[in-house]
N, C-alpha and C positions, 0 to 999 in steps of 0.2 A: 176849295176845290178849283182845279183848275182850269181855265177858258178852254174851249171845244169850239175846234173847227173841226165841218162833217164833210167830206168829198164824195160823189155817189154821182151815177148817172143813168140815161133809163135803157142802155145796152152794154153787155160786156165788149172789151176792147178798145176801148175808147180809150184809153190812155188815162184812166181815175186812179189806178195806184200810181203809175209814173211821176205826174203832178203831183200826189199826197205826197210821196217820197220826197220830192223834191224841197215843197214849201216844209217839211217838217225837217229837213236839212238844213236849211237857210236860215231858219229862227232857231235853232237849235244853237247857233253861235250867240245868243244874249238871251236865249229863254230854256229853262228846264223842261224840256221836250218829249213826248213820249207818243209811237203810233199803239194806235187800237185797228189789230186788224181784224175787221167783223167777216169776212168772207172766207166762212169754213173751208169750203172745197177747195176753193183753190189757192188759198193761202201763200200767195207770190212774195205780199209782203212780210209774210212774216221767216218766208225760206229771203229773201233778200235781206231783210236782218241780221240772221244768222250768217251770212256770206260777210256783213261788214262789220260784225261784231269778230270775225275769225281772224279778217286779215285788219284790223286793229284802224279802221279808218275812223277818221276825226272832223268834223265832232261827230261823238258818239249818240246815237239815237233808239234808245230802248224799243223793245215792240213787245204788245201786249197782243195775244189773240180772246177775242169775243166770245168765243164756247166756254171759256176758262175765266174767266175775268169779268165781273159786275163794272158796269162804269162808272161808279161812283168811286170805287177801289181803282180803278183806271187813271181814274183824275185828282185824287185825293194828293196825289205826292209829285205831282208836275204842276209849273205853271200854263202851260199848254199839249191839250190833248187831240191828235189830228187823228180823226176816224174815218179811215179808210171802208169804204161801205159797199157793199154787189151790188152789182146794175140791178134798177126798181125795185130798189127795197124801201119804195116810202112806205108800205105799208106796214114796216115795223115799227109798232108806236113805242115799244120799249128804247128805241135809237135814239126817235124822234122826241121821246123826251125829254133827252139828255138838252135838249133847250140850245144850240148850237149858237154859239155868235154871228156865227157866217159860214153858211152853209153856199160847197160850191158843184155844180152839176158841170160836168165835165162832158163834150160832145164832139165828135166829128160833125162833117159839115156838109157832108151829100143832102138832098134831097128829100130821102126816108128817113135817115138819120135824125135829122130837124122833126120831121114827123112827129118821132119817138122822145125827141125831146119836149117839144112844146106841150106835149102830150101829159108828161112827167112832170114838166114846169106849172099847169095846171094843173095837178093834183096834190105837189108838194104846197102851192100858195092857198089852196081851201083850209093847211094847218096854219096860216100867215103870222100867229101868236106865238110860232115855235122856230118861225123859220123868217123874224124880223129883217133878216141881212144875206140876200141870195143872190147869186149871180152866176151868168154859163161861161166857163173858160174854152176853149177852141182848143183841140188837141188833133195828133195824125191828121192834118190839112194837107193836102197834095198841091194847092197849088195860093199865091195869092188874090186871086180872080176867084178862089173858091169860097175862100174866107170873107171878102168884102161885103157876095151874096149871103153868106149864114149871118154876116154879121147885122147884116141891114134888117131879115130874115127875124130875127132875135129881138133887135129893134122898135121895130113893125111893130111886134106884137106886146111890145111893152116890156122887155125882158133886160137886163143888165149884161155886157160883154165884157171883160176883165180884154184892157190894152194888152196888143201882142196875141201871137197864135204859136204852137209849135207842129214844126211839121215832123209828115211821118219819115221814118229814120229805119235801117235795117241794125243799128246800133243799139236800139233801147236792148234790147233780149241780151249783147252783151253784158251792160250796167247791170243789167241786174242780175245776168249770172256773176258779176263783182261785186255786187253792194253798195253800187254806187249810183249816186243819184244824175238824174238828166243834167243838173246843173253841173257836174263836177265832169262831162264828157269830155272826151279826148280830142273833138268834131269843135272847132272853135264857133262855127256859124251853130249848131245845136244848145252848147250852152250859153250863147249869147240869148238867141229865141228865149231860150229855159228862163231864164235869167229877170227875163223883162216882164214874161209874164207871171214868174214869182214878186216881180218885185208890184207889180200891179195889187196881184192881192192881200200882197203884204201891206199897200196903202188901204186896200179894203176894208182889211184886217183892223190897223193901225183907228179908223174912223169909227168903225163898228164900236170898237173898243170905248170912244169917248163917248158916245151915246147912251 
């Protein structure tokens, strides 16, 4: 079966598929890759799939959706499975058992935002057995005076921050009417951010791994 990294956070918009996309881009050049996209309704990732499966972009990255697909049949035929998850849904213990390597909570960085996360960060570590390897990535940041505070903020409270933030961009909504991922943007300063804070959790990732 193969390794499962879970992406989720406790508001929509926060930028959790952009990221899922991305990291499952990136390992996809040395790993057999596939997303699980759990979020029925709006289904972004698995219409951005189909956008880079059209126009033949590489590397190829399969997409499963979650109504259709047991995860165990998910993960049986990849080395790695990035599951893309809707804002607060820790309380699907069907996801949640899929036993994640490294489960990453994705967050803006206002004030309320934090709120709603910390919020969410305590209630995914009362499953701590299921969710060994957690950490909040900073996504849609407006500024970097903004990010210092969420990060300190996150800190504080005992919380993990994946190095790097990506800010917010009027470009993502292109990407992904292309199929393409943040890191592959046209915005040299966006896919450099993208980039740094993939390659963060991809050391995450990489650590988890030997544990």
């Amino acid at each position: 079966m193969g390794t499962i990294v879970l992406f989720t956070s406790a508001n929509r918009g926060t930028g959790t598929s952009t990221l899922a996309r991305a990291f499952a881009v990136e390992a996809a050049y040395s790993l057999n890759t596939k997303i699980l996209d759990l979020d029925g309704d709006a289904a972004a990732t698995w219409n951005w799939g189909r956008q880079r499966e059209e126009r033949n972009i590489q590397p190829a990255v399969p997409i499963a959706r979650g109504q259709q697909t047991e995860l165990g049949a998910a993960a049986r035929s990849v080395e790695l499975l990035v599951m893309d998850a809707p804002a607060n849904s820790v309380h699907r213990e069907d996801w949640l058992a899929a036993s994640p390597l490294l489960t990453i909570v994705v967050s803006r960085a206002s004030a309320d935002e934090l709120d709603h996360t910390l919020k969410y960060l305590r209630e995914l570590g009362v499953k701590g057995d299921t969710h060994p390897q957690l950490a909040v990535a900073l996504c849609r940041i407006h500024s970097n005076g903004e990010a210092v505070k969420a990060r300190g903020r996150l800190n504080g409270a005992g919380y993990a921050v994946f190095r790097g933030e990506l800010r917010q961009s009027n470009s993502f909504r292109g990407l992904q009417q292309m199929g393409r991922a943040v890191t592959e943007s046209p915005v040299a300063y966006l896919a450099a951010e993208a980039y740094e804070l993939i390659k963060a959790m991809q050391a995450a990732f990489a650590t988890a791994f030997k544990l």
